[in-house]
C-alpha positions as CSV (number, residue, x, y, z in Angstrom):
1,X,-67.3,-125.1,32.7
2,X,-70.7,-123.8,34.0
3,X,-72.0,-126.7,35.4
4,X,-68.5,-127.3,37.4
5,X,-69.1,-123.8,38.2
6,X,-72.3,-124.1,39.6
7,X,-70.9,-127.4,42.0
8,X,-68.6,-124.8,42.9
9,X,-70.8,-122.3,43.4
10,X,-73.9,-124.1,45.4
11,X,-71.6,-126.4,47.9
12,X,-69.0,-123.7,48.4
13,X,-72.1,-121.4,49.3
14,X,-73.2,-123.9,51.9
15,X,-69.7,-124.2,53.6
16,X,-69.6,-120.1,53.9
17,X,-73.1,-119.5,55.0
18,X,-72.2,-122.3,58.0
19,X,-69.4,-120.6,59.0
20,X,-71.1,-117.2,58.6
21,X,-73.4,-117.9,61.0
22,X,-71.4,-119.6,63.9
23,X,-68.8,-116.5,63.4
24,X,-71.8,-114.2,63.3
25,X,-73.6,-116.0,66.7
26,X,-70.1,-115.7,68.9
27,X,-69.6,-112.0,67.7
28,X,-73.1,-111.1,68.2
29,X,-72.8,-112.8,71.7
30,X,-69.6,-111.3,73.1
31,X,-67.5,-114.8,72.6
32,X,-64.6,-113.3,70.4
33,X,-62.7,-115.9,72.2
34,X,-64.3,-118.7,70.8
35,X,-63.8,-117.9,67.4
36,X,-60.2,-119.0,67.1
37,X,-61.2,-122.9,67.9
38,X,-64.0,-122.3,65.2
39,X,-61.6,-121.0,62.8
40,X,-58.9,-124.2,63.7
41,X,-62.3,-126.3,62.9
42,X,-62.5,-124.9,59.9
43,X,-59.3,-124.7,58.4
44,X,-59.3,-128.8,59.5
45,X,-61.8,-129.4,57.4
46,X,-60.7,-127.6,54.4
47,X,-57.0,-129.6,54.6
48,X,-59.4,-133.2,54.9
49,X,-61.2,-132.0,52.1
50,X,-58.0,-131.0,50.0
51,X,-56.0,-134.3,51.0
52,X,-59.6,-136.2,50.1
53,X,-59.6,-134.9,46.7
54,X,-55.6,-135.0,45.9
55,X,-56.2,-138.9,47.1
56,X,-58.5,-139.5,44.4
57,X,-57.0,-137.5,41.8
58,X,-53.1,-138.8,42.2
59,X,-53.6,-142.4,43.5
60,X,-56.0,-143.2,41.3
61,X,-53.4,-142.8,38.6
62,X,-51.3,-145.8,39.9
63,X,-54.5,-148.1,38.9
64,X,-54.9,-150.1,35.9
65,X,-57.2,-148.7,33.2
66,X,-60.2,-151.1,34.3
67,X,-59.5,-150.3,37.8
68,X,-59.3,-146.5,37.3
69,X,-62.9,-146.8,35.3
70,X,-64.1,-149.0,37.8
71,X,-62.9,-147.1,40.7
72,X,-64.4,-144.0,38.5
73,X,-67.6,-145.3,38.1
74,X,-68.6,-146.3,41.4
75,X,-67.2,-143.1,42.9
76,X,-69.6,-141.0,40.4
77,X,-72.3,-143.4,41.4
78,X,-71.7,-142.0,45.4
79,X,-71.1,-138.6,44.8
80,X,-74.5,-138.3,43.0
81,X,-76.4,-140.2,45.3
82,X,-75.1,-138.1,48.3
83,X,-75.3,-134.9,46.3
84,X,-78.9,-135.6,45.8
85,X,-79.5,-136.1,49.3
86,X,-78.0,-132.9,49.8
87,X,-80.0,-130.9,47.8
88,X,-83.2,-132.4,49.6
89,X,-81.9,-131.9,52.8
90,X,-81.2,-128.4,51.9
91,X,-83.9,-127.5,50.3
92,X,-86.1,-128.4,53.3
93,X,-83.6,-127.1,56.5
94,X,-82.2,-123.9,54.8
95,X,-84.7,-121.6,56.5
96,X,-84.2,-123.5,59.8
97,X,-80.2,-123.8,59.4
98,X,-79.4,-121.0,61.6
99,X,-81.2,-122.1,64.3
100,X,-80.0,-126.0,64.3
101,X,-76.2,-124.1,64.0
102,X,-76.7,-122.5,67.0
103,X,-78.0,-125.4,68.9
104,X,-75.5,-127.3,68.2
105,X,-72.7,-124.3,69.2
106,X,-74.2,-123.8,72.5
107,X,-74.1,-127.3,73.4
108,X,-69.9,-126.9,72.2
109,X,-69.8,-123.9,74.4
110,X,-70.6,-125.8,77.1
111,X,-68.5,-128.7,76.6
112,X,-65.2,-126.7,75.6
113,X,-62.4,-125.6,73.3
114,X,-62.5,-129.0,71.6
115,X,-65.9,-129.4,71.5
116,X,-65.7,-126.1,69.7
117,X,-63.3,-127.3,67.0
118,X,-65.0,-130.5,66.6
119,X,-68.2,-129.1,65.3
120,X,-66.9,-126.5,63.5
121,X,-65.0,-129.3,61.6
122,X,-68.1,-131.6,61.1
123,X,-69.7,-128.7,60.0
124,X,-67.7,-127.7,57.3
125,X,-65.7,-131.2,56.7
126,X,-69.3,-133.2,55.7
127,X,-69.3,-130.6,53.0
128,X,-65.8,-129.9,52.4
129,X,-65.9,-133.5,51.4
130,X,-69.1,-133.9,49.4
131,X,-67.7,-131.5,47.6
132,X,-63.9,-132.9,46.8
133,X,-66.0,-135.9,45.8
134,X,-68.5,-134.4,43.5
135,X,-66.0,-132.3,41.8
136,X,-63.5,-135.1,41.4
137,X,-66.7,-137.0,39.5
138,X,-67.7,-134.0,37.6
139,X,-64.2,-132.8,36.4
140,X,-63.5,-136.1,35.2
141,X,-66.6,-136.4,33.4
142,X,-66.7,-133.6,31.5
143,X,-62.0,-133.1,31.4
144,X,-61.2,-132.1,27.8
145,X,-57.6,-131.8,28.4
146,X,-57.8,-128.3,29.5
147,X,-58.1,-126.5,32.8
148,X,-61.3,-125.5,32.2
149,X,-63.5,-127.8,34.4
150,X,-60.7,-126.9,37.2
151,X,-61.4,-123.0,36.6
152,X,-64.5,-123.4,36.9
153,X,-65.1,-125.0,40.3
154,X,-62.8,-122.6,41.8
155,X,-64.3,-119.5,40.2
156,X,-67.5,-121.1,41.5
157,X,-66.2,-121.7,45.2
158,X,-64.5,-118.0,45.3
159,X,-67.7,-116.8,44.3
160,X,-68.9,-118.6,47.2
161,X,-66.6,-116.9,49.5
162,X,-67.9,-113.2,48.1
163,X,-71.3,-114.0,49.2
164,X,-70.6,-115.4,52.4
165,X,-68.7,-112.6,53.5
166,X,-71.5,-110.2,51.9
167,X,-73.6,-112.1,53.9
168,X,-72.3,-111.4,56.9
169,X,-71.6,-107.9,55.8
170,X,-75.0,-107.2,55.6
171,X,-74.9,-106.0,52.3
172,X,-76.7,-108.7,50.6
173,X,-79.9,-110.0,51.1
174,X,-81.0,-113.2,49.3
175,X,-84.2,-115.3,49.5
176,X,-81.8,-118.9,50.5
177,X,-84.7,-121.4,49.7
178,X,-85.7,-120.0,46.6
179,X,-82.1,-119.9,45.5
180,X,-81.4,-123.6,46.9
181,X,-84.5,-124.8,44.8
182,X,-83.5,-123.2,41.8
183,X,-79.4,-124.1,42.0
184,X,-80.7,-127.3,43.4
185,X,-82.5,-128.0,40.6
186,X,-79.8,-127.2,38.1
187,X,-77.6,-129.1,40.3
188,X,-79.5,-132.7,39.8
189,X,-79.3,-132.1,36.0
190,X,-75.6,-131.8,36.6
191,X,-75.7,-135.1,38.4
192,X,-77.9,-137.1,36.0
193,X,-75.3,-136.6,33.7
194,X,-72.2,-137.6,36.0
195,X,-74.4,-140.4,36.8
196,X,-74.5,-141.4,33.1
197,X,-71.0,-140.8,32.9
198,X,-70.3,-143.6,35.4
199,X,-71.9,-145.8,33.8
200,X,-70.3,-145.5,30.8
201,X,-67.0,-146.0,33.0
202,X,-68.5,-149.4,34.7
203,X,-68.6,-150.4,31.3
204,X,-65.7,-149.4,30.0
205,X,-64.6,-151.3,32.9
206,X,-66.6,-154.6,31.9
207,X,-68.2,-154.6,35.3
208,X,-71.4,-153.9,33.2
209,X,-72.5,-154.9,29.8
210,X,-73.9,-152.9,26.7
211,X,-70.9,-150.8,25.9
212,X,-71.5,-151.3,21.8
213,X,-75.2,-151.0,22.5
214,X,-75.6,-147.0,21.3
215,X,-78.8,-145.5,21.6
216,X,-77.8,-142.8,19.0
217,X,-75.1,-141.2,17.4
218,X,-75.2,-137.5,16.6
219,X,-71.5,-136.7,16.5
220,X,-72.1,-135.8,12.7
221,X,-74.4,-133.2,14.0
222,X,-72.7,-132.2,17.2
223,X,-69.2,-132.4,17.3
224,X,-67.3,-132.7,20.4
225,X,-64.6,-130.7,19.3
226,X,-67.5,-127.8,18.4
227,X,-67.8,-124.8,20.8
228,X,-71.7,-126.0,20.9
229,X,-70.6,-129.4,22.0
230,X,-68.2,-128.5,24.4
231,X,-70.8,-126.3,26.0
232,X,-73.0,-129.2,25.7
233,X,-70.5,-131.2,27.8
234,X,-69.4,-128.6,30.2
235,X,-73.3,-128.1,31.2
236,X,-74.4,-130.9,30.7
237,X,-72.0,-133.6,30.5
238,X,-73.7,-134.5,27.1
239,X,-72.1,-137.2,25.0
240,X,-72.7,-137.9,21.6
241,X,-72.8,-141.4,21.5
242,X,-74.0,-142.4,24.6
243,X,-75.1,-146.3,25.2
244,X,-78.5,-147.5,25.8
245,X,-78.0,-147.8,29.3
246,X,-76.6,-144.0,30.1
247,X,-79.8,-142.9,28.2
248,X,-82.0,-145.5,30.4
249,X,-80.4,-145.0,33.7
250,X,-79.9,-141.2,33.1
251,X,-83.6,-140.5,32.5
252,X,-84.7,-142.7,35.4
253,X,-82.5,-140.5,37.6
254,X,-83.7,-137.1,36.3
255,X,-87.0,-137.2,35.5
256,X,-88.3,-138.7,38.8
257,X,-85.7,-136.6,40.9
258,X,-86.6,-133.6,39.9
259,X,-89.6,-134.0,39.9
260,X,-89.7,-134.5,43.6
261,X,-87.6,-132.2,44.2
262,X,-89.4,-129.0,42.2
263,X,-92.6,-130.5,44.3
264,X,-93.8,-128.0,46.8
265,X,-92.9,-128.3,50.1
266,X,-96.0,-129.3,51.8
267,X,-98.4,-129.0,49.6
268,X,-101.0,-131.0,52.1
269,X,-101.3,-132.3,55.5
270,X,-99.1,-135.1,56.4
271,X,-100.5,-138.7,58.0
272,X,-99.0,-137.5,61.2
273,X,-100.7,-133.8,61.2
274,X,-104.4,-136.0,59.9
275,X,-103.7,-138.7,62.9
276,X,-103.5,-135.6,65.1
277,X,-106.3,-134.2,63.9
278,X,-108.4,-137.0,64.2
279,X,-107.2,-137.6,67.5
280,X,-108.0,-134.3,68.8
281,X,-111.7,-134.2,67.3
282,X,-112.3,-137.5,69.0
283,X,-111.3,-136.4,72.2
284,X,-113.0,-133.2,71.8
285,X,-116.5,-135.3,71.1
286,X,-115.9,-137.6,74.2
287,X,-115.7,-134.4,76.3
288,X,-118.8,-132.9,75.0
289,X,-120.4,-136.1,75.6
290,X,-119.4,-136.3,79.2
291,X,-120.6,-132.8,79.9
292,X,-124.0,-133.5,78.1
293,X,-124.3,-136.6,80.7
């Protein structure tokens, strides 16, 4: 339940601060009238993203049981490779988001009403529908039968809403790219295991090969049906028996990612800032030179 939570939680965060801050800039600016084509935007995007997510969950039930894996699988496979572009994306614009926002609603302003709902839709929609992916894959990796998963990404995304109206409010004040980095971070564990998880279903779905090949079995010592094992699952999406290939493809994922990702931001000059550099010292010697003639 936590790690739905946190999907929850972290992409329904993103969705509030955007709209915080394009309701926030037409307020602070005197366009009240403005908002309402925002607010259509918006509630656009949320409908796509609900009709996205109630396509994958009901009409993927008419499949087969190989097509339903296989449809599975390659789905998880998407959502985690465009949740981890998220998270690096994030990480590096979240102190430069307001600004790019406003850019962009200026250039609306100008063009019109539509203009105005348009890219408060895009907005809003690109994450609206991340997220209906991501916790489609993520529910259905870590299901139990229950409505636990399901609780859990909407306690996560009402949460969300809290803060982004707190934000606005005033009344809270949070460091956002420390608190990207560390969700983020959490959040790439979450999607190593969904990632594992779809593999398993490509296999199950014979599109892949290994699925008798087990790299260990410690159900003895971790039951699934064991409160420890189903918090196991629910952060982690751990499974007891997972094949060689989960295991292989899972720490290929994870231990690289992260590791790029909890890298500072940084850390040294990049080849453009040294070319620069160089260019500018050489220029500066050829001046000297000159006046010296």
């Amino acid at each position: 339940m936590f790690g739905n939570y946190l999907i929850g939680l972290r992409e329904g965060l993103e969705a509030s601060l955007i709209v915080c801050v394009l309701v926030a800039y037409l307020v602070k600016t005197g366009l009240r009238d403005a908002l309402r084509p925002v607010w259509a935007g918006v509630g656009v995007a949320v409908g796509v993203s609900l009709a996205f997510g109630a396509v994958l969950e009901f009409g993927s039930r008419e499949l087969t049981f190989e097509a339903q894996e296989l449809l599975g699988g390659s789905l998880s496979i998407v959502a985690v490779v465009l949740v981890t572009w998220m998270v690096f994306w994030m990480r590096r614009t979240a102190r430069h988001l307001k600004d790019e926002l406003h850019g962009k609603l200026d250039a609306a302003l100008v063009m019109g009403t539509g203009a105005l709902v348009v890219t408060a839709f895009l907005a809003v929609g690109r994450e609206g529908l991340e997220t209906a992916l991501f916790v489609w894959a993520s529910v259905r990796a870590s299901s139990d039968g229950t409505a636990a998963p399901l609780a859990g990404v909407l306690l996560g995304l009402l949460t969300a809403v809290l803060l982004g109206w707190l934000f606005y409010r005033g009344a809270v004040r949070i460091d956002l790219a420390r608190f990207f980095t560390w969700t983020g971070g959490m959040l790439v564990v979450v999607a190593a295991g969904v990632l594992a998880y779809g593999v398993h279903d490509l296999q199950e779905a014979r599109f892949l090969g290994g699925l008798a090949d087990k790299a260990f079995d410690v159900s003895a010592a971790v039951p699934p049906d064991s409160w420890y094992g189903t918090l196991l699952k629910g952060v982690f999406n751990f499974q007891s028996n997972p094949t060689v290939l989960q295991v292989t493809v899972w720490a290929l994922y994870l231990v690289p990612t992260l590791a790029l990702f909890l890298a500072p931001i940084g850390s040294g000059p990049s080849a453009r800032v040294k070319k620069q550099k160089a260019t500018d010292e050489q220029a500066e010697g050829g001046a000297s030179a000159g006046t010296t003639a």
